[in-house]
C-alpha positions, 0 to 999 in steps of 0.5 A: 673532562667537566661535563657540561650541565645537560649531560650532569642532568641526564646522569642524575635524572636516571637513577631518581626516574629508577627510584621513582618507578621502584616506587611506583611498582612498590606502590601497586603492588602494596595495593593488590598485596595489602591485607585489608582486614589487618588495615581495617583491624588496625584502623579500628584498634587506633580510634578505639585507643585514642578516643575510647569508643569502640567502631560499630560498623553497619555499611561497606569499606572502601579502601584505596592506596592511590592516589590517595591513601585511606580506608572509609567506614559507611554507616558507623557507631561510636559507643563507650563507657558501657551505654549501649546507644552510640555516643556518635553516629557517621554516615562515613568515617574517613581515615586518611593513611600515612604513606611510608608506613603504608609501604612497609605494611604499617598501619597508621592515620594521619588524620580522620574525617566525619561526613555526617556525624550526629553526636550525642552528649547526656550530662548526668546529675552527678556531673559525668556525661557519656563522653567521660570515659573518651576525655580520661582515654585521650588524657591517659595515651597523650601523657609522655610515656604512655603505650599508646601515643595519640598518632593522628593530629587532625579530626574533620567534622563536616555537616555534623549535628550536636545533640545536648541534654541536661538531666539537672537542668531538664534542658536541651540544645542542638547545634546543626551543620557544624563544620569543625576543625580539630588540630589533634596535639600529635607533636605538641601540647597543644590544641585548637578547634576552629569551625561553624554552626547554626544555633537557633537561627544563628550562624555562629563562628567559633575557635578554642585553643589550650596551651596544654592539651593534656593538663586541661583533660587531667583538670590541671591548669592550662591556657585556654583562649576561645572566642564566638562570634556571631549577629547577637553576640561576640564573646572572648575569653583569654586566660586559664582553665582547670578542673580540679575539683569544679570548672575554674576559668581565670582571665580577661572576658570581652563581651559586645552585642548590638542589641543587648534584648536580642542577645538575651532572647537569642540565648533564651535569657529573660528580657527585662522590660520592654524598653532599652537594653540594646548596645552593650559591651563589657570588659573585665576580669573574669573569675568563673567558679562552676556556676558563678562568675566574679567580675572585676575592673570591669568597665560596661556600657549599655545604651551609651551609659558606661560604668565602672565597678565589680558584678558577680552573676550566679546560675544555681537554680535561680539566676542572681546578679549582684555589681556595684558601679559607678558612673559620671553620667547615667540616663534611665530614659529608656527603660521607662519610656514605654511605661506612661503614667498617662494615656497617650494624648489623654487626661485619662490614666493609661489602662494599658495592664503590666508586664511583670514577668520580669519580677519572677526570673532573676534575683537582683542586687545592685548599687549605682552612684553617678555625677549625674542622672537624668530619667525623662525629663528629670535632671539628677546631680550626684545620686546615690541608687540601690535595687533590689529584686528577689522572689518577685519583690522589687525594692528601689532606694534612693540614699541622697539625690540631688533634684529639683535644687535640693535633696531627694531621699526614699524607697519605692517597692513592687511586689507582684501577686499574679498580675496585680502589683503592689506598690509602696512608696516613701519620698522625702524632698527637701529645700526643692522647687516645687514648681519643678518638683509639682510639674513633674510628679503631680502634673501640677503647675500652678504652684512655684517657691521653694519648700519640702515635700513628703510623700507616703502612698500604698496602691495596688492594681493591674495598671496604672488607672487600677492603682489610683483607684487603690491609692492610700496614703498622704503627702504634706507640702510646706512652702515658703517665699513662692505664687500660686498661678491662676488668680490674684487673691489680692487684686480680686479682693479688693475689687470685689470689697469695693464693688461685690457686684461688679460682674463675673470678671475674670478671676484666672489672671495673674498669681497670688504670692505667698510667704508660707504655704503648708498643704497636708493631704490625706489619701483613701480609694484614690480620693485625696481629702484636704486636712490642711491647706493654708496659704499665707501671703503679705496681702492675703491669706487663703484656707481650703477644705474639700477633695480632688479625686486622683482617677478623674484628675479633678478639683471639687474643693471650697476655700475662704480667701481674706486681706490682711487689712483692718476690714479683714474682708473675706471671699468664700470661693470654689475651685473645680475642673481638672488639675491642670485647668481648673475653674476658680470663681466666688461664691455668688450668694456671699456677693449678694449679702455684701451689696447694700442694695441686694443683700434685702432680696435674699430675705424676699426670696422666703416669699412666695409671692415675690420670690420668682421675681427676686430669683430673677432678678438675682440671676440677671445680676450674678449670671448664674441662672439658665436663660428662660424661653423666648415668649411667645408673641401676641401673634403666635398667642391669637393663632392658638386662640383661633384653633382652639374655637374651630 
């Protein structure tokens, strides 16, 4: 008769409740029968031939069977390649035990755990490190064939701390509270490690994987993808390792930062300047050949401004940084935003002292071209850039610019010497406009036209006001078809051939147009001497002598302004004051010698007698003299008369 699903139950669940209890009873009796010491000796014998290391254990043993099967090591060392300080020290190594195996008095770990370790990597000079002997073990037991296969598949590293030192390099690192998982390649060929750690304040999260375990621990080719995250910085590689000869690393790297300065400083890399250097992101093809790193395709960007091109960056010693790149649009402002010629809200010179620490730590080869430029309130078009730094010399090219609606070419050099910076200077601009041009390098802005500039200039000092206390040098200026801001030569003139003594005036209106103007300027100490100043105009032409002192950003100069008419009158003049406000006024006597009716008390001024009259009287006209004290009244004069009687 067909039994019914209850009564199928009954029959099945019997036997399965006998297996269960024979298991159980197996169980408990493999617990009080097990031998310990062959577990331990077992346990020990497997670590020892998958990593190498050799257990060195100081505290107990806890052994159990149910209801989980493992065996615990308190107080253990690792040690290998003949060192006798442990390469790796746990509080409690765990070694989690197959249970079948188990039952029939076979030893074997399924996995272990490390509560505590304090691991210790020592990189020799020759490259080899404490922990080689363990990587040529794995890779010996995990080739196919081997005697020993690898048995477990999984390492749990739990509040580890990791100490790095580097012989070479005289460096060190310690990563603390690590929290790592290893995916041993029992089955496959693989291998993966995911976890956390804290490195120098940072919680980093982290995850490497290779495609073939075992040719990357023989230096064979392998696939290796590895990634890092953390605030200052994310990294990715996705690609290939070897090491046959050296470390070799082919494939795609992915770089982002928020703050390019924060992952520097983050990283204990040099910080270039004070100013820029925050969102930075690169993507490129990636060589890495030990110390050095060939970049192509790469695609980059860095404070908005995005590149393409080729970088190769190299740490022998000396870090060198070499790329070639491209760019529509490129904006150096701020990189040179916190450095000010000018003290702030002041005529006067910054005196703020240099930073240039920047110039001794890193070598440096670069080549820039860009569609556009803009760097403060200059506004490039297609430009040409080449920098240069190496042993604490920066040296700054300009192949062809397009500025100020010409052509700007040159070199600007910084060699540092303790804190002092030796700078050196070559510009040519040519077909600019010089209002443009002027404003923005001299803070000159009374002159417009267009012509060409040449700038050749040697300074050295800790700061801005010490080099233009120290500026050497010359500049010429040709113009043509232009004004100059701040008078009329023309109008003046002519008003004063009419009348000299027409009044002071006011000499700061208008502008004098000019058809040539050439100005050639030579610099000693910071004082600029005029060599050459001409301006040559349809109505009048002016020629100057005198200096302008660069640190005081003052005029002390004379000129002599004439009409190209046929009387040719002439006008000595002076001009004085700050660069961009200056005094320009006629000389009082020249003014005097041409009225008919004064020029005759000049010649009475060599009397004595009428010389205090004449001198007066010359002052009232030109108002030039100081006013004299109110006199006393016939009042004030008797009370002083009376007193002196009492």
């Amino acid at each position: 008769m067909p039994l019914t699903m209850a009564q199928g139950m009954k029959r099945l669940g019997t036997p399965i409740a006998a297996l269960l209890g024979v298991a159980l009873i197996a169980l408990i009796a493999t617990s009080w029968l097990i031998n310990r010491d062959a577990l331990r000796k077992a346990v020990e014998a497997q670590i020892r031939d998958v990593t190498g290391l050799e257990l060195s254990v100081a505290g107990s043993i806890d052994i159990s069977v149910l209801p989980a099967s493992y065996i615990s090591f308190h107080d253990v060392g690792l040690k290998g390649g003949g060192t006798s300080d442990p390469a790796l020290h746990v509080d409690v190594l765990t070694a989690n035990l197959r249970l079948l195996p188990l039952l029939l008095q076979r030893f074997e770990i399924s996995d272990l755990t490390l509560l505590r370790p304090h691991i210790h990597v020592s990189l020799k000079a020759d490259g080899e490190s404490n922990w080689t002997p363990f990587i040529q073990t794995i890779a010996r037991t995990m080739k196919p064939g081997a005697d020993n296969q690898v048995s477990f598949s999984e390492i749990r590293i739990q509040d580890g701390v990791l100490d790095f030192q580097d012989a070479t390099a005289h460096a060190s690192e310690k990563f603390e509270d690590i929290d790592l998982s290893l995916a041993w390649p029992s089955i496959s060929r693989s291998f993966a490690a995911t976890g956390q750690f804290d490195w120098r304040g940072e919680r980093v999260d982290g995850s490497i994987s290779f495609a073939d375990f075992v040719a990357a621990l023989s230096g064979e080719r392998s696939g290796l993808k590895a990634r890092i995250a953390s605030a200052p910085l994310k990294l990715a590689f996705d690609g290939s390792v070897a090491n046959r000869t050296s470390p070799m690393m082919e494939g795609t790297l992915t770089i982002d930062s928020p703050s390019l300065r924060n992952a520097l400083r983050w990283t204990g890399q040099p910080q270039p300047g004070s100013g820029g250097f925050g969102r930075f992101a690169l993507k490129a093809r990636a060589n890495v050949v030990g110390a050095s790193i060939a970049l192509t395709n790469v695609n980059v960007e860095l404070d908005g401004n995005t590149a393409e091109g080729v970088m190769t960056y190299a740490n022998n010693g000396r870090q060198t940084l070499q790329a070639t790149l491209a760019a529509d649009a490129l904006d150096f402002t701020p990189y040179i935003s916190t450095f000010r010629l000018l003290a702030s809200g002041a005529r006067d010179w910054n005196r703020q002292l240099f930073d240039l620490n920047g110039l001794s730590t890193t070598d440096l080869d670069m080549r820039l071209s860009a569609a556009k430029l803009t760097v403060g309130p200059s506004k490039f078009g297609r430009t040409a850039v080449g920098a240069n730094l190496r042993n604490g010399t920066l040296a700054l090219s300009v192949g062809e610019a397009q500025v100020y609606g010409g052509i700007a070419k040159g070199s600007f050099g910084i060699a540092r010497s303790d804190t002092v910076a030796d700078v050196k200077a070559q510009f040519q601009f040519t077909d600019v406009d010089l209002q443009a041009c002027a404003s923005e390098l001299f803070g000159i802005n009374k002159l417009s036209g267009r012509g060409n500039i040449n700038v050749s200039l040697l300074a050295s000092g800790s700061s801005p006001f010490g080099l233009v206390q120290s500026l050497d040098g010359t500049a010429t200026v040709t113009g043509h078809d232009g004004a100059i801001a701040g008078f009329n030569a023309e109008q003046l003139l002519k008003r004063l051939e009419r009348r000299p003594l027409s009044g002071g005036g006011n000499f700061r209106n208008g502008s004098t147009p000019y058809n040539n103007l050439t100005i050639a300027v030579k610099f000693a100490d910071g004082v600029a001497t005029a060599e050459d100043i001409r301006v040559e105009g349809p109505a009048a032409k002016i020629t100057m002598t005198g200096t302008a002192s660069v640190p005081t950003r003052e005029y002390d100069m004379k000129g002599v302004a004439s009409l190209n008419t046929a009387s040719g009158f002439e006008l000595p003049f002076v001009v004085q004051g700050p660069w961009d406000d200056p005094l320009i006024f006629p000389d009082p006597e020249s003014l005097i010698r041409r009225s008919p009716a004064s020029a005759p008390l000049l010649d009475m001024l060599k009397d004595r007698k009428g010389g205090d009259a004449v001198r007066s009287a010359i002052e009232r006209i030109t108002g030039s003299g100081k006013r004299s004290a109110p006199a006393e009244s016939p009042t004030a004069e008797n009370a002083k008369e009376n007193q002196k009687s009492n």
